[in-house]
matplotlib code that plots the C-alpha trace (Angstrom):
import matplotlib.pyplot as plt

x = [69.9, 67.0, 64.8, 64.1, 61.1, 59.4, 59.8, 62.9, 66.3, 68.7, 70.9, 73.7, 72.7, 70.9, 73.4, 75.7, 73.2, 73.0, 76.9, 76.6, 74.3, 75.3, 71.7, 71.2, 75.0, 75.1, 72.3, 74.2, 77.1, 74.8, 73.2, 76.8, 78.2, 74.8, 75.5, 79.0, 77.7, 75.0, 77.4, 79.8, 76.4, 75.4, 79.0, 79.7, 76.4, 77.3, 80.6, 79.7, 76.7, 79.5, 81.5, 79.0, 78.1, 81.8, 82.0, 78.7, 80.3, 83.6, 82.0, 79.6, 82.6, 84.7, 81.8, 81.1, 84.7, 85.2, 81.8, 83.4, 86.6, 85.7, 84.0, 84.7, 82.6, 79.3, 76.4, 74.8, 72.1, 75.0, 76.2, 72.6, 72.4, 75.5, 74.3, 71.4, 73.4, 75.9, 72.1, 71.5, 74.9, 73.7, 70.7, 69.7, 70.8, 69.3, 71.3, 69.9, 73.1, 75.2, 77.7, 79.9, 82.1, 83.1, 86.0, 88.0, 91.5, 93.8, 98.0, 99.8, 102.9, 104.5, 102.3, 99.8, 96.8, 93.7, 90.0, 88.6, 84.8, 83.1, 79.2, 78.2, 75.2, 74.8, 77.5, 78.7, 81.0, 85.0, 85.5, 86.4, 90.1, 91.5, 93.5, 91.7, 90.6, 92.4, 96.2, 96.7, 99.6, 102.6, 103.0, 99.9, 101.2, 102.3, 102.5, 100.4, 97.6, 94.3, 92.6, 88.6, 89.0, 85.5, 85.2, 82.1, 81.2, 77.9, 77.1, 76.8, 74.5, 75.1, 71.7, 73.0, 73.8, 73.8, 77.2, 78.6, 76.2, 78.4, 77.5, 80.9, 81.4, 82.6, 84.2, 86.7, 88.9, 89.7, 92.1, 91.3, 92.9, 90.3, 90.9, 89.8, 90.5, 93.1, 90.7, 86.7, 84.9, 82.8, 79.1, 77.6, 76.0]
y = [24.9, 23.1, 24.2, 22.3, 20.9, 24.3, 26.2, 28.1, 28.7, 28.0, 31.2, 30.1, 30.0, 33.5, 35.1, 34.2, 35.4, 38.9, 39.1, 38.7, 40.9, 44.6, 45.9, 49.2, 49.6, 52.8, 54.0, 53.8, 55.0, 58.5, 58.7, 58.9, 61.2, 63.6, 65.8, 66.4, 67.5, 69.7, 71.5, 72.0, 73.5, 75.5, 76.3, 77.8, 80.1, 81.1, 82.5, 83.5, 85.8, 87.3, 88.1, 89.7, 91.9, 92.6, 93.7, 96.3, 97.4, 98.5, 99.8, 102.1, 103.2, 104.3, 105.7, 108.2, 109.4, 109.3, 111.8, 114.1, 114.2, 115.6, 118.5, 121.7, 122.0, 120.2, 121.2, 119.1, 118.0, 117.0, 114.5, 113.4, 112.5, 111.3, 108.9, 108.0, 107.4, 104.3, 102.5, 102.4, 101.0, 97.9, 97.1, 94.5, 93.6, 95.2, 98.9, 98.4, 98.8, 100.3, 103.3, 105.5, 108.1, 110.4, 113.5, 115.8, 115.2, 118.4, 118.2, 120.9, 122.1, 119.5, 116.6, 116.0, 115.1, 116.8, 116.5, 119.1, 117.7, 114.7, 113.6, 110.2, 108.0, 105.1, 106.4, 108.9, 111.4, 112.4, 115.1, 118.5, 118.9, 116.0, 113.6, 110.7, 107.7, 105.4, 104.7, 107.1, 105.7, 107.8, 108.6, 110.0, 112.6, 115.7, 118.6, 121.5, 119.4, 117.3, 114.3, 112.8, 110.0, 107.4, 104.6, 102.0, 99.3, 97.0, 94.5, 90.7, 88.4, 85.2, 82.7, 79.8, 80.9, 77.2, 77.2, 80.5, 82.0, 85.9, 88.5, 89.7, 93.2, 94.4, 97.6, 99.5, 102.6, 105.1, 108.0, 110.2, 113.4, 116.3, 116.8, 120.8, 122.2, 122.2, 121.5, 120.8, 123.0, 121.7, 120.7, 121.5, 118.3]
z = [103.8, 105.5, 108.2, 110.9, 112.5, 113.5, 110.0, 111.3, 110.2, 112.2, 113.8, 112.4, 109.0, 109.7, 111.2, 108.0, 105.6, 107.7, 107.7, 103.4, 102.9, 101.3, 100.9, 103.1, 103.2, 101.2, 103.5, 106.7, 105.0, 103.6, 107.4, 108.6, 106.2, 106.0, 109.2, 107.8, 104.4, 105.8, 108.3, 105.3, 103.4, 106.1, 107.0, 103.2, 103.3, 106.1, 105.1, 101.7, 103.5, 105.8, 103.4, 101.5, 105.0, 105.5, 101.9, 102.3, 105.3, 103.6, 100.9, 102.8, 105.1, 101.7, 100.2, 103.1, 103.9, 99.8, 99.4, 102.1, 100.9, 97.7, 98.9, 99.7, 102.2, 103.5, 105.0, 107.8, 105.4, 103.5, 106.1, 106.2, 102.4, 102.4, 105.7, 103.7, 100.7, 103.3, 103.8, 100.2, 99.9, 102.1, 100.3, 99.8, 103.5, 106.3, 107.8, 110.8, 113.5, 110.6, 112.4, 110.1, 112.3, 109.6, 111.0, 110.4, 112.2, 112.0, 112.2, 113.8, 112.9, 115.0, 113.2, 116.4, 115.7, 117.4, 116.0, 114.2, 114.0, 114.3, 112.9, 113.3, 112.9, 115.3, 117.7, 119.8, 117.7, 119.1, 121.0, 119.4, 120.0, 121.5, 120.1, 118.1, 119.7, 117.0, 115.7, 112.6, 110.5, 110.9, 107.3, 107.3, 109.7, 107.9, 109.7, 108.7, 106.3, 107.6, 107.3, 106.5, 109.1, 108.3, 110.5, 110.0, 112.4, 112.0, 114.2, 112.0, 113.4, 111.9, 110.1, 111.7, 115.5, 116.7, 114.2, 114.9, 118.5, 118.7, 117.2, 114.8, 114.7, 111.0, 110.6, 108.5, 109.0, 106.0, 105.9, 102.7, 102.2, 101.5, 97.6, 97.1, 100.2, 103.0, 105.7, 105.4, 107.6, 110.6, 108.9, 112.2, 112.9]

ax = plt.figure().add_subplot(projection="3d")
ax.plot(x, y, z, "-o")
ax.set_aspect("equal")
plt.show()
């Protein structure tokens, strides 16, 4: 190639040699690829640390109605430790906006459902005596027997809220059967 009379390459010949030439290739290819990559990263903690909420959230629900359930009767300090006992369950994640419902749901002899008693931490309880706010299972309905009904609800605000900007709401429902006693008396709380 030859230059001509003021030092310079001519734009043909440049042009040629830019069109060649592979170095920086396999950085525009990583600067096009990298916000896919990072959203995948971002994307995969994000679900793993959900999961891990809606897990805690489960567990604390079963663990409350399970606790009441096996008693033969509780006291209102009872439901207290036992409230307690669902923000241990979280740790190491924050309880704050945790809400168990835990109550007693009663069956007459004609199998309808009216609430017994209701305690609650977070929420407003049922009202004594009226039929439950939720969808009981009909082969849960046996006439003449009663029910721990635990619901738990906790409000997940996600890390990354320019990926995911709501707030989810995680819950559970459990139906246990009380294990010593026909029906667990009202705690009083």
């Amino acid at each position: 190639m030859r230059e001509n009379n003021s030092g310079l390459w001519p734009c043909s010949v440049l042009l040629s040699r830019l069109i060649r030439c592979q170095r920086g290739v396999a950085a525009v290819e990583f600067a096009l690829v990298l916000p896919i990559l990072i959203s995948l990263l971002l994307g995969a903690t994000e679900l793993t640390r959900a999961l891990t909420y809606d897990r805690k959230v489960t567990q604390a629900g079963y663990t409350v109605g399970d606790l009441v359930a096996q008693s033969d009767s509780i006291s209102a300090s009872d439901v207290t430790d036992i409230y307690a006992a669902a923000t241990k369950i979280m740790q190491p994640y924050p309880s704050d906006g945790l809400s168990v419902v835990i109550s007693s749901v009663v069956f007459d002899e004609d199998a309808k459902a009216s609430v017994a008693w209701s305690c609650t931490n977070g929420t407003d309880p049922w009202p004594t005596g009226v039929t439950p706010p939720i969808t009981i299972p009909d082969g849960l309905k046996l006439a003449n027997t009663s029910l721990i009904i635990t619901v738990s609800s906790y409000p997940y605000r996600p890390t990354f809220d320019a990926i995911i900007p709501d707030t989810i709401e995680m819950g559970e429902t459990f139906f246990l059967r009380p294990r010593l006693v026909e029906t667990i008396s009202d705690p009083g709380c």
